[in-house]
Every structure is written in structure tokens, then in C-alpha cells.
Phi, psi and omega in degrees: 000308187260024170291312167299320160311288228295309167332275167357288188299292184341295185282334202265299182307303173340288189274044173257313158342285185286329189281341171251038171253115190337187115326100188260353208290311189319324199260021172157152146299312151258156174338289171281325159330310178312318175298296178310314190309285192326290174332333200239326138005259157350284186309299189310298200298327159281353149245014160308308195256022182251002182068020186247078192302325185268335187290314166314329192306311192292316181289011197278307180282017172268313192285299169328334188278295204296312203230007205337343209245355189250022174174126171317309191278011135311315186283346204260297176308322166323299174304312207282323199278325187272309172280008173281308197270330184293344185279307164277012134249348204303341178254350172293063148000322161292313189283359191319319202263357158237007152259343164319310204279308165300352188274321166302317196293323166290351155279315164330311186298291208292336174303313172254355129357292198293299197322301152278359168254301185122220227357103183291308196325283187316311172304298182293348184295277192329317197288318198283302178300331181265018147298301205259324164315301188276338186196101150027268199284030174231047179306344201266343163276325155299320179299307195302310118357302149328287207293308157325306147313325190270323167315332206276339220265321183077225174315313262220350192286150166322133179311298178329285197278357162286326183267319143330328177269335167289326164317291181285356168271312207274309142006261193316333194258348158254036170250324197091055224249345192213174190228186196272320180302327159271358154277354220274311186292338150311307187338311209287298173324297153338300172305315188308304221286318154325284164355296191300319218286306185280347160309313199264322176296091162305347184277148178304310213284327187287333168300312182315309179306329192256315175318307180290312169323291207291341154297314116031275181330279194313324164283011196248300197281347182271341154317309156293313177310065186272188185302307188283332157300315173330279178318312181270297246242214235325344169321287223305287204304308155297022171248352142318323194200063161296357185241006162290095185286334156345273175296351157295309187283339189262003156289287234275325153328304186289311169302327166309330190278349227227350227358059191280123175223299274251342180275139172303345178288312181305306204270300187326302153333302171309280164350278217300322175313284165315274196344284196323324213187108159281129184275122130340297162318305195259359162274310165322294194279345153297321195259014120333296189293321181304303198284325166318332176266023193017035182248082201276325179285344203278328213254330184295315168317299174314303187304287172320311173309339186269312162307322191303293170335311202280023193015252192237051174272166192299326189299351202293312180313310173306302181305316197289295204304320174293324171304283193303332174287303176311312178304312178297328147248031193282305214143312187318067191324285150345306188273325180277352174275342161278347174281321186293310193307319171309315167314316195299316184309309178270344185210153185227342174274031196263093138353278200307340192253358163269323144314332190269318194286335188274311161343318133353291231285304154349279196272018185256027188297315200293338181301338178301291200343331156268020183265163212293328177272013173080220203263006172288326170286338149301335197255340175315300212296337187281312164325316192292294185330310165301331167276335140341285164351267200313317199305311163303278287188061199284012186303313192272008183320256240315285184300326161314289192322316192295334200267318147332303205275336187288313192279326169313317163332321205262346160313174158327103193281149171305323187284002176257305191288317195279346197266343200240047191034007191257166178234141197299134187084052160248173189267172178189119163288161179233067192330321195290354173232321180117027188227173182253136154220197189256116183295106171257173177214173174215062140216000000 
């Protein structure tokens, strides 16, 4: 009996003993692999964190040989230890052969990465860029990767390989590896992956990164993009698949992004989009058509419906601002300066939208006329706006300046501000818009 206790007891520690004993499997097979593995760890990783990149390596590639499996970060550390040396020859030419060789050992590192961790997508995103990063000319394999990476991660993909995989298509297509037809028609998807992104990322710093992609994008892509290219090269396709609303909307996103509006294939589009479903776009791109027909309320209608939709889509600044040009020149002095302050509200630094107010104001001038400097205090207020502009924005300087020097003529003569009692620099409301600005004369 108390031979069967002890037996019990015995067997019991035992196995409590081995179940509580780590996992040894990751760092070997054997006794000594295991020792070696650990050892080498060790080793690496201390001079890993002593920042000695180079002392680290051999013992780097011993635990990469021995364990691959016993830690993400050999692989995460590979890379860094490998683009540390591929960052100083990679522009050598003498050296080609041997970042060719290092350059592999480093698609290797992301390859059992994958093998032994998973996250594919996400992995081949790296693999890819540091592909095309260290050497050009394998572009058409970075691309391919890429493309791969975007499929698997989708909406979700990395700021970096959405912008980067168009990088290396536009690549290909000025080695002659791609055709215009295949960037006019990548864009749109890319752009859509952006779009979610910045539509959706509330951190300041993670919207930027795709905010910055798609300027990217966009530059790459305006290289190519003429009007006529558009037109042909996207024709061909809906008329392949006209009733594909999908390649409709994201035709009609690229003429918009492009401002191809002048071929009857754009409005015919616009139709068919809006019909399915209204669109933000295709209410845009109808009240396009609209205002090119000087059928300015119809367009103002369009316009305005296309802010509505688009709530707080990227595109809102483009809707409000055609709305607020259109209102300006129905007369609607009032309604377009509430269209620039809506602008104001979402981007407060917008050039453009301190232009559509002066431009209001410019042409509500007449509204002024019993005031003691007439229609001269309007045009003070409008200059100011402009020099605001330019001030935010320098994209609009060019276009600030002309409208400045144009509207000066129309200041005040000094024989005007002394006869009204006023004086030059004095502040002087301008009752008929409710605001103040500083009294110039122009002589």
C-alpha cells in the first residue's frame, strides 16, 4: 500500500516537473544546439543593444542558422543589421556584387520571416520596399510583391507599399516594362486604399503618413495623365464593361482628379454613376457640365448636393469652393462667403477659401454705394482677403497678386478719405458686409 503512495507521488512530480518545464523545442534539437542557440542570442543581442552592429553579426548568423524560430526579432534585427550595411554600398558600383549578395541574404531574412511567423502581408510590404530601395533595376519583382502585399492586407495595407507599388509601376513603364494604360488604371484602387485611410485614422501622425502617400501618388501620377490619354485609355475600358459601376466611379475620380471634364465620355459617366446611386462625385461632375452650359443655378444645385453627400470627405474643399465661385457669380454675395467660412472651419489655413471671399466681396461691391466711401470699402476688404490668401497659401500668391493689383485702381482717392473725414491707416468699417479693414487710397 504504501509502496502504491509513494509510486503515485513519484509519477505525479514527474510529470508536474516536465509540464513545467519551458519549451526547449524552438532553440534545438539537441542538447547542444540548444546551448549554441541560447549562446548566440545572447551574444548578438548584446551587442545589438551596445548599438555594434558589426560585432553582433556572426553571432547573429549563428542563432539565424541554429533557431530561426526562436524569436521574431532575429528577423526584425536581421533586417536592421543588413539595411545598416546595404545603406553604405548600395550606390557603389564596385561594390554591385556584393549587395547583390547581401541584398538576397536580406530577401531571405523577410522569406523565413514569413515561413516562421505568418503575417505575409504585412512582411512582404518590407520585403518589397527593400527590394526596390537598394537595387532599381529589379523593379518588376518588387512590383510583383508588392501587388501581392496589397492583395492580401487590402484597405488595410501600409501607407509605404500603396505608394511605392505605383513608384515601381511608373518605373517599369519608363524602362518599358508597363503601359500608361496600366498606371491610368492602378491609380484608382491605390487611391480608393488611401482615401479609407485618411477618411478613417483619427491619429494626426498615422493620417499624414497616407496624406503624404497620396501626394506621392498623385505625383507620379500627373506625369503621365494627360487629358487625352484619359479619354482613350479609359473609353476603351467602359465600353468593354459599361455597366461596370465600379471602373465608372473610379473613371470618373480620376477625371475629376485630373480635371479631364471636356469630352462627352465625362458627363456620359457622371449619368450613368449618379443615376445608380448619387454620388458626391457624380452630383460634382454633373454641376460641371452644368456650369460649362452657363446653366450656373442648375450647377450651383449639383454643387451644393455634392457637399452634402460628401460629408466630411476629402474632396469637400473642391465641392464647397465650386459651389461658393458658382454663387458668386449668380450675385450671391452672402451664400458664397458662407461657403468660404464652411471651408474655413475644416481647413483654416485654405488659400482658396480667403480667395472665394474676396472675390464675394469684389463683386457685391455695389452693395456699398451709400456708404460714405461707396464701393471703395469693398474693394479695401477684398485686397485684405487676398493678402490673407497669399499669406496661408502660397500656391495662390500668383493669382492673389493679379487680383490685388487689379482692385487697387478702385481704392479711394486721398480727396475722398479727407472730404469724409477719415484718414489714411484709420480702421473703417464696411457696414454693408459687417467687417473692418485699414483705409488705402490709390494715388
Amino acid at each position: 500500500m504504501k509502496k502504491s503512495v509513494w509510486s503515485f507521488i513519484l509519477f505525479t512530480f514527474t510529470v508536474l516537473s516536465v509540464t513545467a518545464q519551458p519549451d526547449q523545442s524552438k532553440y534545438g534539437d539537441t542538447p547542444e544546439e540548444i546551448d549554441n542557440c541560447k549562446r548566440n542570442l545572447s551574444l548578438y543581442r548584446e551587442y545589438r543593444d551596445q548599438q555594434q552592429y558589426v560585432e553582433a553579426l556572426p553571432y547573429w548568423r549563428g542563432a539565424f542558422r541554429t533557431c530561426p524560430g526562436s524569436a521574431k526579432t532575429i528577423f526584425i534585427d536581421g533586417a536592421k543589421f543588413y539595411g545598416e550595411i546595404l545603406d553604405t554600398i548600395f550606390e557603389n558600383e564596385e561594390m554591385a556584387v556584393k549587395r547583390d549578395a547581401y541584398l538576397d541574404t536580406l530577401m531571405l531574412i523577410y522569406d523565413k520571416r514569413i515561413e516562421h511567423f505568418g503575417e505575409e502581408g504585412r512582411v512582404l510590404a518590407y520585403k518589397a520596399n527593400d527590394l526596390f530601395k537598394y537595387d532599381e533595376s529589379r523593379a518588376i519583382e518588387a512590383n510583383k510583391i508588392m501587388k501581392r502585399s496589397l492583395d492580401i492586407e487590402g484597405m488595410d495595407s501600409d501607407a509605404i507599399v500603396a505608394s511605392k507599388y505605383y513608384q515601381t509601376l511608373y518605373t517599369m513603364y519608363r524602362n518599358g516594362d508597363a503601359s500608361k494604360s496600366d498606371l491610368l488604371v492602378e491609380y484608382m484602387p491605390v487611391l480608393d486604399i488611401l482615401d479609407y485611410n485618411i477618411a478613417k485614422l483619427e491619429d494626426d501622425n498615422a493620417r499624414n503618413r497616407y496624406e503624404k502617400a497620396k501626394n506621392n501618388l498623385d505625383a507620379f501620377f500627373i506625369k503621365i495623365a494627360e487629358c487625352e490619354d484619359i479619354y482613350r485609355i479609359l473609353g476603351e475600358r467602359i465600353a468593354e464593361a459599361p455597366n461596370d459601376i465600379e471602373l465608372n466611379k473610379k473613371s470618373l475620380a480620376v477625371m475629376n482628379k485630373r480635371d479631364c471634364t471636356e469630352d462627352e465620355l465625362y458627363l456620359e459617366i457622371a449619368e450613368r454613376v449618379y443615376a445608380d446611386e448619387p454620388t458626391a462625385a457624380a452630383a460634382y461632375s454633373i454641376g460641371i457640365q452644368k456650369l460649362k452650359a452657363k446653366d450656373y443655378n442648375d450647377a450651383l444645385k449639383y454643387f451644393n448636393e455634392a457637399a452634402d453627400l460628401c460629408g466630411d470627405c476629402i474632396e469637400l474643399e473642391t465641392y464647397l469652393l465650386r459651389a461658393g465661385q458658382t454663387a458668386t457669380i449668380l450675385g450671391q454675395t452672402s451664400k458664397a462667403i458662407s461657403y468660404a467660412n464652411k471651408i474655413l472651419n475644416v481647413k483654416p489655413r485654405s488659400g482658396e477659401a480667403y480667395m472665394l471671399k474676396g472675390d464675394a466681396i469684389a463683386s457685391g461691391a455695389k452693395a456699398c454705394a451709400d456708404e460714405p466711401l461707396k464701393t471703395a470699402g469693398a474693394y479695401l476688404l477684398a485686397v485684405d482677403y487676398y493678402n490673407k490668401a497669399k499669406g496661408v497659401d502660397a500656391s495662390v500668391s500668383e493669382k492673389a497678386n493679379q487680383k490685388i493689383a487689379g482692385y487697387k485702381k478702385y481704392f479711394p482717392l486721398k480727396n475722398d478719405v479727407f472730404f469724409n473725414n477719415l484718414e489714411v491707416g484709420q480702421n473703417y468699417k464696411v457696414d454693408c458686409f459687417g467687417e473692418t479693414t485699414t483705409i488705402r487710397t490709390s494715388d
